[in-house]
N, CA, C and O atoms as a GROMACS GRO file, in nm:
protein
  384
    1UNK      N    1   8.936   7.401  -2.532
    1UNK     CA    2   8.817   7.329  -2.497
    1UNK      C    3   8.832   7.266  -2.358
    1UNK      O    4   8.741   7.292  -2.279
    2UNK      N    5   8.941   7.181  -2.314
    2UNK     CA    6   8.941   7.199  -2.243
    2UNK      C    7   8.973   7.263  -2.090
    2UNK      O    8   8.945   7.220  -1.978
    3UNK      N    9   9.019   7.342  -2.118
    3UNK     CA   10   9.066   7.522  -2.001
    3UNK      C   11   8.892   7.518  -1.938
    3UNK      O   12   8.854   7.518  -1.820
    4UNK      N   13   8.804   7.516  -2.076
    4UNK     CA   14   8.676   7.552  -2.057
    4UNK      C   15   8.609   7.467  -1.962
    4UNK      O   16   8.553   7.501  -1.858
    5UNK      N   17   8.623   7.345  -2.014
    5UNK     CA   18   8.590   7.284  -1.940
    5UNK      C   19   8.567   7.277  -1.807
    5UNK      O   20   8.470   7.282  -1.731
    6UNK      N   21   8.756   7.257  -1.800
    6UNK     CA   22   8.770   7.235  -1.614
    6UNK      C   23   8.710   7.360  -1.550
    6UNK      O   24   8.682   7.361  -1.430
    7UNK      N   25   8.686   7.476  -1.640
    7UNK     CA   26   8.609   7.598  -1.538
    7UNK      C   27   8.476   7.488  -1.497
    7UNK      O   28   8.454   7.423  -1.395
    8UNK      N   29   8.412   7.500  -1.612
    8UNK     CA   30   8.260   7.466  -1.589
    8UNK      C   31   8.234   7.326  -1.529
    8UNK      O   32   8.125   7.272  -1.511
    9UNK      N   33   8.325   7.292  -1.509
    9UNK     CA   34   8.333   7.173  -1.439
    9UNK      C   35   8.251   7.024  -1.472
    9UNK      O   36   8.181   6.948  -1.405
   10UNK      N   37   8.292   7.028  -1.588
   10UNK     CA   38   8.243   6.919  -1.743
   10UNK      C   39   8.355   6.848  -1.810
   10UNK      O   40   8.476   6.844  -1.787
   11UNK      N   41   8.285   6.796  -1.895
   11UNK     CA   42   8.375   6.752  -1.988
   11UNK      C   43   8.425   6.799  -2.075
   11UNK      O   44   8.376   6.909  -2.101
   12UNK      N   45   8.570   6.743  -2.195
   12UNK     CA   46   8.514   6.812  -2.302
   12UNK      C   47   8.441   6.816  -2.433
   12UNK      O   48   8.414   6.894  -2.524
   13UNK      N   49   8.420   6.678  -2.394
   13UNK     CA   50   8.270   6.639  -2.484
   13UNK      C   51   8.128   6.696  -2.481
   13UNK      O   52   8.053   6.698  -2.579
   14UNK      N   53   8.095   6.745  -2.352
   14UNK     CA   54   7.993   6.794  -2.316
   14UNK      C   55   8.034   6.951  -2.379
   14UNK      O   56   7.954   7.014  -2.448
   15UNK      N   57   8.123   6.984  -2.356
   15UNK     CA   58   8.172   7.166  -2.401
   15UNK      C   59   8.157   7.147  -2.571
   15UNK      O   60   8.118   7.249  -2.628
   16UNK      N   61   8.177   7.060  -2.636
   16UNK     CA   62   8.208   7.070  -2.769
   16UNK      C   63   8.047   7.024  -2.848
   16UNK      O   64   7.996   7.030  -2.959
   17UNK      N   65   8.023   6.989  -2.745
   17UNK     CA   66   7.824   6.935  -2.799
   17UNK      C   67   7.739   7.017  -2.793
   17UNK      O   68   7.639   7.036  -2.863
   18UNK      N   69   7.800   7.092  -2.665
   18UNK     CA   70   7.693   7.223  -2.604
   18UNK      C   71   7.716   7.359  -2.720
   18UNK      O   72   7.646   7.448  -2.769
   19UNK      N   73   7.848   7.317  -2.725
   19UNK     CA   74   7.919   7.471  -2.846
   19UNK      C   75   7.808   7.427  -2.959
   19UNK      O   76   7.709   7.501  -2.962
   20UNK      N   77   7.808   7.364  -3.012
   20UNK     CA   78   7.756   7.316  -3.149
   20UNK      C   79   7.568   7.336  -3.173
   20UNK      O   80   7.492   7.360  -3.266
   21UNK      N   81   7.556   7.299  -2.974
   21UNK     CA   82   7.428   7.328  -2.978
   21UNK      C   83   7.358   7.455  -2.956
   21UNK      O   84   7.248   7.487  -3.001
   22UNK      N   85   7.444   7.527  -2.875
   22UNK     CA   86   7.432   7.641  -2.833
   22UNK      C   87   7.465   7.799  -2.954
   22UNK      O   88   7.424   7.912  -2.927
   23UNK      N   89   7.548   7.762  -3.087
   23UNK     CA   90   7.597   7.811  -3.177
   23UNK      C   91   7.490   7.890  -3.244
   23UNK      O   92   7.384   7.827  -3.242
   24UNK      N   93   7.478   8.040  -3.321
   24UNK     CA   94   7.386   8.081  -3.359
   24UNK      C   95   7.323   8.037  -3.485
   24UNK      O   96   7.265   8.118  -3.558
   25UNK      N   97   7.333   7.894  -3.518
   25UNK     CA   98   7.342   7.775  -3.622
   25UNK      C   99   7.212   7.691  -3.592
   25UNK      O  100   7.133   7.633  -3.666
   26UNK      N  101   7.219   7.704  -3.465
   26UNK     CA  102   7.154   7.604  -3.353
   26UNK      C  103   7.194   7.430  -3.412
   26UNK      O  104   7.101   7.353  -3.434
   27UNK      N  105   7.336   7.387  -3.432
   27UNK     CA  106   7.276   7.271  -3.495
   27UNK      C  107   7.266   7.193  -3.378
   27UNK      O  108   7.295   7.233  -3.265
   28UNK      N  109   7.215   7.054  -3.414
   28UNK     CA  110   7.188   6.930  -3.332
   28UNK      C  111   7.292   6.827  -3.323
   28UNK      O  112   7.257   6.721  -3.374
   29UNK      N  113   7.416   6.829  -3.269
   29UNK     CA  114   7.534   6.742  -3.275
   29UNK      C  115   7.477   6.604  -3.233
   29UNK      O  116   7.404   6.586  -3.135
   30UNK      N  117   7.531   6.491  -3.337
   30UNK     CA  118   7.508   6.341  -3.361
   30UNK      C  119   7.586   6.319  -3.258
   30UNK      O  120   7.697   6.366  -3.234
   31UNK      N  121   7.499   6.219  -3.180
   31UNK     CA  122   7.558   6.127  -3.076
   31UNK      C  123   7.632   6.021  -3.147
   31UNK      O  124   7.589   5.972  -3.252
   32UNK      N  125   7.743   5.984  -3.091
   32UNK     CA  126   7.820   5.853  -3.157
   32UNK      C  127   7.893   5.791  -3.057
   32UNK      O  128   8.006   5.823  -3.020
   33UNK      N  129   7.810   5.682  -3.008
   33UNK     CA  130   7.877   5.600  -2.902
   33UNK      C  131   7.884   5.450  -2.859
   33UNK      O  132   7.782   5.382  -2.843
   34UNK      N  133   8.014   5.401  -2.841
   34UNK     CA  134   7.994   5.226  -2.818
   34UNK      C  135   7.968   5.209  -2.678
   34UNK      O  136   7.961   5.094  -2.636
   35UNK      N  137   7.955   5.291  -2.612
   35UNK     CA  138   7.940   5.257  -2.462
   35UNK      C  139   7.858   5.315  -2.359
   35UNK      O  140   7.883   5.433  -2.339
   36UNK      N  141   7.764   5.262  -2.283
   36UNK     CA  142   7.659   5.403  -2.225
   36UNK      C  143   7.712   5.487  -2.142
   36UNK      O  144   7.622   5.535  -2.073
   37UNK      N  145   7.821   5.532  -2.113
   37UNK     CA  146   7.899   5.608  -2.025
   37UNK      C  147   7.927   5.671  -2.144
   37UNK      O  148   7.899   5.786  -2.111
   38UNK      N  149   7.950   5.674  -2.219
   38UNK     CA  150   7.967   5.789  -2.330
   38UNK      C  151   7.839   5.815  -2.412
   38UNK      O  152   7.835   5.889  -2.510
   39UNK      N  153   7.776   5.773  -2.383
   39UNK     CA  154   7.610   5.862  -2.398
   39UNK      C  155   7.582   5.934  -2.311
   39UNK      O  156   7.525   6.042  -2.322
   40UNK      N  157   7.622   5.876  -2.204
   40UNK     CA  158   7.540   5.954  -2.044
   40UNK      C  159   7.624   6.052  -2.069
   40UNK      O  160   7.554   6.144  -2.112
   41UNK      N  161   7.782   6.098  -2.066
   41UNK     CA  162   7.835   6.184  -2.092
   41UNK      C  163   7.789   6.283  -2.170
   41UNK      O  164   7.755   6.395  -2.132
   42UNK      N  165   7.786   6.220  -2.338
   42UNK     CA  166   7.727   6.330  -2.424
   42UNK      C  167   7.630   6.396  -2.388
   42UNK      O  168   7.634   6.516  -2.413
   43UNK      N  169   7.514   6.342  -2.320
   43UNK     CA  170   7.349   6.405  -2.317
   43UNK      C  171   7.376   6.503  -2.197
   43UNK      O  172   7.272   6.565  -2.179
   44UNK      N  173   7.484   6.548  -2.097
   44UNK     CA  174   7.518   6.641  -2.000
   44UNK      C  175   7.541   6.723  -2.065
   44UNK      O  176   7.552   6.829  -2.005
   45UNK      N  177   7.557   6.728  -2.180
   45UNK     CA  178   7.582   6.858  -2.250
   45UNK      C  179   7.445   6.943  -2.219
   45UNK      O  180   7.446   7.066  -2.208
   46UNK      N  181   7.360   6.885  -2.211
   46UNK     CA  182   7.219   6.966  -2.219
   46UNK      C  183   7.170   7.043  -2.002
   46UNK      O  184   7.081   7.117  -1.961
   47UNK      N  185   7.288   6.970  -1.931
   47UNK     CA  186   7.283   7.000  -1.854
   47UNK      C  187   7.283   7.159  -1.771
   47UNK      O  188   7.236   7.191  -1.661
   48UNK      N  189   7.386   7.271  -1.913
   48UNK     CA  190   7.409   7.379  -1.875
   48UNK      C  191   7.460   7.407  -1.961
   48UNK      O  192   7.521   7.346  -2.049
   49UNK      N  193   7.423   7.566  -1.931
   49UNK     CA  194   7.476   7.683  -2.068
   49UNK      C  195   7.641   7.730  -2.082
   49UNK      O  196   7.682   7.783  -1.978
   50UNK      N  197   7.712   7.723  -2.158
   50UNK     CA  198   7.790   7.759  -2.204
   50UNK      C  199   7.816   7.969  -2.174
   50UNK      O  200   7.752   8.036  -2.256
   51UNK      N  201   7.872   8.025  -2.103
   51UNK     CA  202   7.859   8.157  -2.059
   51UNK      C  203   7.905   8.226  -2.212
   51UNK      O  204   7.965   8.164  -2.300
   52UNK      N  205   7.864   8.356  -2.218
   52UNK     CA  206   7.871   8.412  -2.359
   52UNK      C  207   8.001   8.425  -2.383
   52UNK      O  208   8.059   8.397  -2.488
   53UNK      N  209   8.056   8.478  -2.264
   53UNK     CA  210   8.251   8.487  -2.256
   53UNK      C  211   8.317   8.399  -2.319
   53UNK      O  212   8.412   8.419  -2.395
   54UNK      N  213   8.242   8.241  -2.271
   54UNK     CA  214   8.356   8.141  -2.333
   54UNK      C  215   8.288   8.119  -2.448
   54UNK      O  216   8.358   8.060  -2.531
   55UNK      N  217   8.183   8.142  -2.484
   55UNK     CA  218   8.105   8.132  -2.614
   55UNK      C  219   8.171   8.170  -2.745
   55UNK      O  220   8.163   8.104  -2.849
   56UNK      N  221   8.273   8.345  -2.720
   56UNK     CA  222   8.316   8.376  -2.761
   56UNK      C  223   8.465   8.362  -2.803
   56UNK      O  224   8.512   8.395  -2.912
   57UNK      N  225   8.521   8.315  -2.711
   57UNK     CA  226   8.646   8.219  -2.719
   57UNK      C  227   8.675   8.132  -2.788
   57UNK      O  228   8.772   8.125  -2.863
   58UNK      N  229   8.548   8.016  -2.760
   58UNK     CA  230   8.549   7.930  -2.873
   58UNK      C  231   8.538   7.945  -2.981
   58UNK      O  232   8.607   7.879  -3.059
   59UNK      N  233   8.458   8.026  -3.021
   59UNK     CA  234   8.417   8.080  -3.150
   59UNK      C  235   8.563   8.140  -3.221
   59UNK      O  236   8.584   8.095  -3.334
   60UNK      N  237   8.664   8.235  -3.170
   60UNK     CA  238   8.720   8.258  -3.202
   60UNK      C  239   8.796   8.170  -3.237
   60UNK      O  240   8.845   8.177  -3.350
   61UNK      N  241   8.831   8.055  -3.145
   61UNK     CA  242   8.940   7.926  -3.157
   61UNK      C  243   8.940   7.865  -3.284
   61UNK      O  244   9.032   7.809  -3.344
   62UNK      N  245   8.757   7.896  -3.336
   62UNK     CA  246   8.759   7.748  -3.436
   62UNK      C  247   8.700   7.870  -3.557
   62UNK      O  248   8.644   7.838  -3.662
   63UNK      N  249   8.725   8.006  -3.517
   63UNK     CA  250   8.760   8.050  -3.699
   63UNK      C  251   8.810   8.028  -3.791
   63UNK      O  252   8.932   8.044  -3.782
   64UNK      N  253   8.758   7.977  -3.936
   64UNK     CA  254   8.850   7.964  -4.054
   64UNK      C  255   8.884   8.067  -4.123
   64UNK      O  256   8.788   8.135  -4.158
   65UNK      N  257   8.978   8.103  -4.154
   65UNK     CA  258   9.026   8.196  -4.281
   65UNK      C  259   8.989   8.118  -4.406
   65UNK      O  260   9.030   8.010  -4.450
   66UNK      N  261   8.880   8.225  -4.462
   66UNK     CA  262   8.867   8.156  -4.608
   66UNK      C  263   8.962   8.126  -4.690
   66UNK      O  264   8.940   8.038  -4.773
   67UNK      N  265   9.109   8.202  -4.687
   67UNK     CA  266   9.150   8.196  -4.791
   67UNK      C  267   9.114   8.226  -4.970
   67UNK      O  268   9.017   8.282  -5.021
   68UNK      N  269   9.195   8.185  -5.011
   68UNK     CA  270   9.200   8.186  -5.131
   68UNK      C  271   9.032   8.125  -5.231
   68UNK      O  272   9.012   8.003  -5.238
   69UNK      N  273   9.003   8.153  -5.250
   69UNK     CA  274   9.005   8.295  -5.334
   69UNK      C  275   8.924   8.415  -5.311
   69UNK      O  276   8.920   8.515  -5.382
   70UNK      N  277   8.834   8.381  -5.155
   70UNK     CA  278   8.817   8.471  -5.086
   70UNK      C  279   8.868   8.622  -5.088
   70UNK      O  280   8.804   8.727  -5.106
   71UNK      N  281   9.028   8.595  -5.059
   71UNK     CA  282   9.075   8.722  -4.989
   71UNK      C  283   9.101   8.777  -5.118
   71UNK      O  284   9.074   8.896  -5.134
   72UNK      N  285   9.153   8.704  -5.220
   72UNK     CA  286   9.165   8.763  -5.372
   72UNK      C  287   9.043   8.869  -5.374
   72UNK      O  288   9.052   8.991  -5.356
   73UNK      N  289   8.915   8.785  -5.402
   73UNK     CA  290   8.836   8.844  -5.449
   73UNK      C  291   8.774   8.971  -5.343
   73UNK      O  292   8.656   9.000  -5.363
   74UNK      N  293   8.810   9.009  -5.288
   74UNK     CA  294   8.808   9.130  -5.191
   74UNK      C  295   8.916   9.220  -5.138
   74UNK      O  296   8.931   9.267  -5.026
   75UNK      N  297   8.973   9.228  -5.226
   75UNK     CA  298   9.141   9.304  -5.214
   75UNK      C  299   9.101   9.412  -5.356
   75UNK      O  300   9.014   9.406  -5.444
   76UNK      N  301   9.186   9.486  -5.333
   76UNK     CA  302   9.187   9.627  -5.416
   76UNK      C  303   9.187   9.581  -5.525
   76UNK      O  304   9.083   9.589  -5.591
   77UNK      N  305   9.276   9.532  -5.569
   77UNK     CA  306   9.319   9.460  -5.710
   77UNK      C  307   9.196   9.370  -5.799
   77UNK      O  308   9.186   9.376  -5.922
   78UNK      N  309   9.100   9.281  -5.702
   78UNK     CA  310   9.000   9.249  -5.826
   78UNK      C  311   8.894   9.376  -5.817
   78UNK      O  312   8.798   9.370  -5.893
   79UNK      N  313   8.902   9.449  -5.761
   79UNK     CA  314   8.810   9.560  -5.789
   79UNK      C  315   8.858   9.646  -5.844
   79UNK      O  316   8.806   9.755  -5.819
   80UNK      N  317   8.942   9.648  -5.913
   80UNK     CA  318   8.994   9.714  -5.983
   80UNK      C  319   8.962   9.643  -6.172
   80UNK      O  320   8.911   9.685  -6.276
   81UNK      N  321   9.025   9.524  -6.125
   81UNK     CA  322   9.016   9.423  -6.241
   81UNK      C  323   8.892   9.416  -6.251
   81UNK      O  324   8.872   9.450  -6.367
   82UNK      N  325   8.799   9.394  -6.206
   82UNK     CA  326   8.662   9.328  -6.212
   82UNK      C  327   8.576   9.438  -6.229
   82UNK      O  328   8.463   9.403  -6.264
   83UNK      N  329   8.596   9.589  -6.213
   83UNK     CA  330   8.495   9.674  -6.180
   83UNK      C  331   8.550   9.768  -6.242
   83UNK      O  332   8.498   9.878  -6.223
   84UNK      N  333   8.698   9.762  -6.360
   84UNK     CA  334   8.765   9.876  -6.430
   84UNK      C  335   8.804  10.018  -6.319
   84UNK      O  336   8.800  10.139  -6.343
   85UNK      N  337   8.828   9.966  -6.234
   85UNK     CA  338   8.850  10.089  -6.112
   85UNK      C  339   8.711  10.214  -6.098
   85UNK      O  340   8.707  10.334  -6.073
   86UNK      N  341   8.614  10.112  -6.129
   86UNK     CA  342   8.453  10.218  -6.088
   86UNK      C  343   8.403  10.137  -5.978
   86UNK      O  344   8.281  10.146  -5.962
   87UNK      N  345   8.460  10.068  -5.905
   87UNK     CA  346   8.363   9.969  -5.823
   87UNK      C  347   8.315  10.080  -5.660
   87UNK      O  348   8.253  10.050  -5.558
   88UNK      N  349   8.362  10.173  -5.694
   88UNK     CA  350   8.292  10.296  -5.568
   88UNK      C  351   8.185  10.398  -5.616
   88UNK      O  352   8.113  10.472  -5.549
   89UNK      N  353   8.198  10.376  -5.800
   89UNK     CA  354   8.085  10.430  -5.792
   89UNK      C  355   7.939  10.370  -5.836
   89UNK      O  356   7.844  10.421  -5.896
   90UNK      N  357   7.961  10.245  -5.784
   90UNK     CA  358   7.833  10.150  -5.788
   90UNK      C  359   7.776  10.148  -5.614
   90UNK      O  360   7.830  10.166  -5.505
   91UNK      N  361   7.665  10.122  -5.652
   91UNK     CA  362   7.555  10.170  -5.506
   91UNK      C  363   7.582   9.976  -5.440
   91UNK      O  364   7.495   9.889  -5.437
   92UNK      N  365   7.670   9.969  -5.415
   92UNK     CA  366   7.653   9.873  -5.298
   92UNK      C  367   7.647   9.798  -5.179
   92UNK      O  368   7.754   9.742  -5.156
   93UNK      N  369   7.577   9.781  -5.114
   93UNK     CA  370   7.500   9.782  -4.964
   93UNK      C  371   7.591   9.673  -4.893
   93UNK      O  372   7.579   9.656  -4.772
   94UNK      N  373   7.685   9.596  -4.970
   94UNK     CA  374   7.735   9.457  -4.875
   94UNK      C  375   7.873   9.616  -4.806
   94UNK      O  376   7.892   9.650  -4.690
   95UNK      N  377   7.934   9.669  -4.925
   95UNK     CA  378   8.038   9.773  -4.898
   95UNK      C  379   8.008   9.831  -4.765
   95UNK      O  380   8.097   9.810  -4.683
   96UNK      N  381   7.942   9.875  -4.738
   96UNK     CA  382   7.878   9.922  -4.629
   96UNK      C  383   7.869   9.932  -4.446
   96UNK      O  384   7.779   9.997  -4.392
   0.00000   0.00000   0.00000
């Protein structure tokens, strides 16, 4: 976050507000501040776009692995268990 930053020549409050806003989520990140220099800060987020390059970076940075029981339930083994080893010959579109 901030590598990104110092490119774009921001903060990294502004990079982490803009990510959130800019996200294909679109959410609206809550301002939270005791001081107006850290408002004025936050609201620069709206100053400029985030490039798709680092868009993608970040995105990658802050992937979760579902884990458990995720990866269980999509491994050979519960489709096997769960589907008596027919689960290929059911018509399904997520497989796909």
């Amino acid at each position: 976050m901030i590598e990104i930053a110092n490119e774009l020549g921001v903060s990294a409050t502004q990079v982490a507000m803009n990510w959130h806003r800019q996200n294909r989520f679109r959410i609206i990140p809550v301002i939270g501040a005791r001081k107006e220099s850290q408002i004025i800060d936050s609201l620069g987020c709206l100053d400029f776009e985030i490039p798709a390059d680092k868009l993608l970076i970040l995105d990658e940075l802050t992937r979760v692995d579902p884990g458990f029981p995720h990866d269980l339930l999509h491994s050979a083994q519960a489709n096997d268990l769960l589907y008596g080893g027919m689960v290929d010959k059911f018509d399904n579109h997520r497989s796909k």
